[in-house]
N, C-alpha and C positions, 0 to 999 in steps of 0.2 A: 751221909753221903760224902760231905768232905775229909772224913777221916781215911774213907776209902781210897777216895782221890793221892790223899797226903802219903798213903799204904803205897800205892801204884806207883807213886814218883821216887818213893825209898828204896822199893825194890829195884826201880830200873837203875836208880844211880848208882848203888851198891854192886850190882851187876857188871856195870860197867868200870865203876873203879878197883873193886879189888882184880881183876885181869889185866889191866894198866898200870896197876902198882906192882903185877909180881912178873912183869916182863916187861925190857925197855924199849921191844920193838912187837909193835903189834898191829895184827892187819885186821881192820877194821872198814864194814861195808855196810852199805843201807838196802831196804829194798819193800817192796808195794807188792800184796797179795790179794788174792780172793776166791769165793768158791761156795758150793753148799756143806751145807751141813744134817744132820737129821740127830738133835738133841731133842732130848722129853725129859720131861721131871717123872719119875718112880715113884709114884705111893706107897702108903701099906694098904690099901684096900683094891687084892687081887679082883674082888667081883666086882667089880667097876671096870667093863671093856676101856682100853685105852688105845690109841694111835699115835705116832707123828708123821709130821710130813718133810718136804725136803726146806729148808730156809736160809738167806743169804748170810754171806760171812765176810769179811773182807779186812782190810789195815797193816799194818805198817810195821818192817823190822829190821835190827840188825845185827849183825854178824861180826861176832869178835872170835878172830881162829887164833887158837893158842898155840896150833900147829900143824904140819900137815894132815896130819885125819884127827882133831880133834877141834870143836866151836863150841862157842856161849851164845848162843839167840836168844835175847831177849824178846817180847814182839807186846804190843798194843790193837787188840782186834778186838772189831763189834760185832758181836753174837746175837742171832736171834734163835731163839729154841720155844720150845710149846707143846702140847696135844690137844689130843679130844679125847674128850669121856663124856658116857651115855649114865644118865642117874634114870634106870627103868623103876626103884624103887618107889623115887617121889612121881615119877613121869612127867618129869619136868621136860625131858628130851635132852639135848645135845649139849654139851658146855665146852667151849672152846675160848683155851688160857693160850697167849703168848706174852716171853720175857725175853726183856732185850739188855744186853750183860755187855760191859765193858770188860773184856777179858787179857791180865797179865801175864803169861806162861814165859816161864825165863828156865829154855832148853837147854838140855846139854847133848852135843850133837856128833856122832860119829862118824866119819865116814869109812866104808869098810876097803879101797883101794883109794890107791896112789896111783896118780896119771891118769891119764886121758880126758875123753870130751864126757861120759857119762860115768857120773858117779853116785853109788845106792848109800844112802845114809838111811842110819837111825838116831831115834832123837828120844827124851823123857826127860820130864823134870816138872817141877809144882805150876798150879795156875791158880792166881788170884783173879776174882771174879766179884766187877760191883755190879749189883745191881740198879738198870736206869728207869726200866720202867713194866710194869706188868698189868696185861691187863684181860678182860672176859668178856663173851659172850655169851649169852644165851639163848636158845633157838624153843622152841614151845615144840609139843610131837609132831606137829604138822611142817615143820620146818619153820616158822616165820620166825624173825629175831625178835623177842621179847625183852628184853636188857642188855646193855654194854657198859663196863664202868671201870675203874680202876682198884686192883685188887693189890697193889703195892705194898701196903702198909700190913698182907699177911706173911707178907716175904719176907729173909732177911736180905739187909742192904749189901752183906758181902757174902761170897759162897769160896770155897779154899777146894782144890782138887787136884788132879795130877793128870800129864797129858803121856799120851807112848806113841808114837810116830814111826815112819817107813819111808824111803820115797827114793828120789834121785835129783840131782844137782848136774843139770846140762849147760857145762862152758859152750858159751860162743862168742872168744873176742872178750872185750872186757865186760860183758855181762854173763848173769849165772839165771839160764831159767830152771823153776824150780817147782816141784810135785810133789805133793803132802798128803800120807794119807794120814790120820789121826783118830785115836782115839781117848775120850774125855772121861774121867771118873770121877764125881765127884764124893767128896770125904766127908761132908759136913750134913744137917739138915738143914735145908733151905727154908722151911715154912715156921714161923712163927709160933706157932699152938703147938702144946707141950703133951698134946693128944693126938696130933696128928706127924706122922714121917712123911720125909721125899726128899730125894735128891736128886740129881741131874748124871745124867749119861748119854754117851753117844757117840757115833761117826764124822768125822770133818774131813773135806777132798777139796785140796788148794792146791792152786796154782799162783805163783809171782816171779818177781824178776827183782834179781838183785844187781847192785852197780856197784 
């Protein structure tokens, strides 16, 4: 976990200084988001019904423009993601997993016009992703919850992926509100066991305000 941490703070700094070292003037802004999301983690075991549902998202970023249509957003957001899967095999019933992810995506961001109040950007670039905590339920076939506990330690503590983005950048005055659609890919396996695959995908729709 602290290494993770130590990861998170190298990429942001590194982000931020090499754009500051290779231009002596640069415009640089902060700003507060939030939104849902609907991530799941992907198995390899198609016969296992699975779902997700929609979960909150929210945190904090900024804006280094290296020019008129081109920025570096780095950003720090807390993720929650999860599904449900039905084990009809053992009949155990219903299992339902969520994990909640510190997430570092450091964007490279375009925007496709010059001037005005609304402007459509695209965005892509990698996301480091620690892992805070994960955890289960389990419900028996009659629906009652039969166990709850923490399943952390089948997870790995960091996940590495890549984000592709859409939206638009609405000036008003000195603030920028902003509309994010996103989607999350991730590249690594998440689950620990050397028998078992997953990884993490999904949709993200945010909304924040930058100053």
């Amino acid at each position: 976990m602290k290494k993770g941490f130590l990861a998170a703070g190298v990429v942001l700094l590194l982000t931020l200084a090499i754009p500051l070292q290779a231009a002596a003037k640069v415009d640089f802004g902060l700003g507060i988001k939030g939104g849902v999301c609907r991530l799941n983690v992907k198995s390899d075991f198609p016969s296992w019904p699975e779902k997700s549902g929609l979960t909150p998202t929210f945190g904090i970023f900024a804006v280094v423009n290296l020019g008129p249509t081109f920025a570096l957003q780095p950003e720090l957001d807390y993720v929650r993601m999860g599904y449900v899967w039905w084990d009809y095999y053992l009949s155990v019933g219903k299992f339902v997993e969520t994990y909640n992810y510190l997430q570092v995506p450091v964007l490279f961001k375009a925007r496709l016009v010059r001037g005005g109040k609304i402007i459509p950007v695209v965005s892509a670039g990698p996301v480091l992703g620690i892992l805070l905590s994960a955890r289960v339920k389990i419900y028996d076939i009659d629906g009652v919850l039969a166990h709850e506990g923490d399943i952390k330690d089948l997870y790995r503590s960091v996940d590495l992926g890549a984000a592709f983005g859409a939206g638009v950048d609405i000036l008003s005055g000195k603030l920028t509100f902003i509309v994010d659609v996103r989607y999350y890919l991730g590249l690594m396996d998440t689950d620990v066991s050397p028998d078992f695959a997953a990884k993490t995908a999904g949709l993200m729709v945010t909304g924040g305000i930058g100053f």
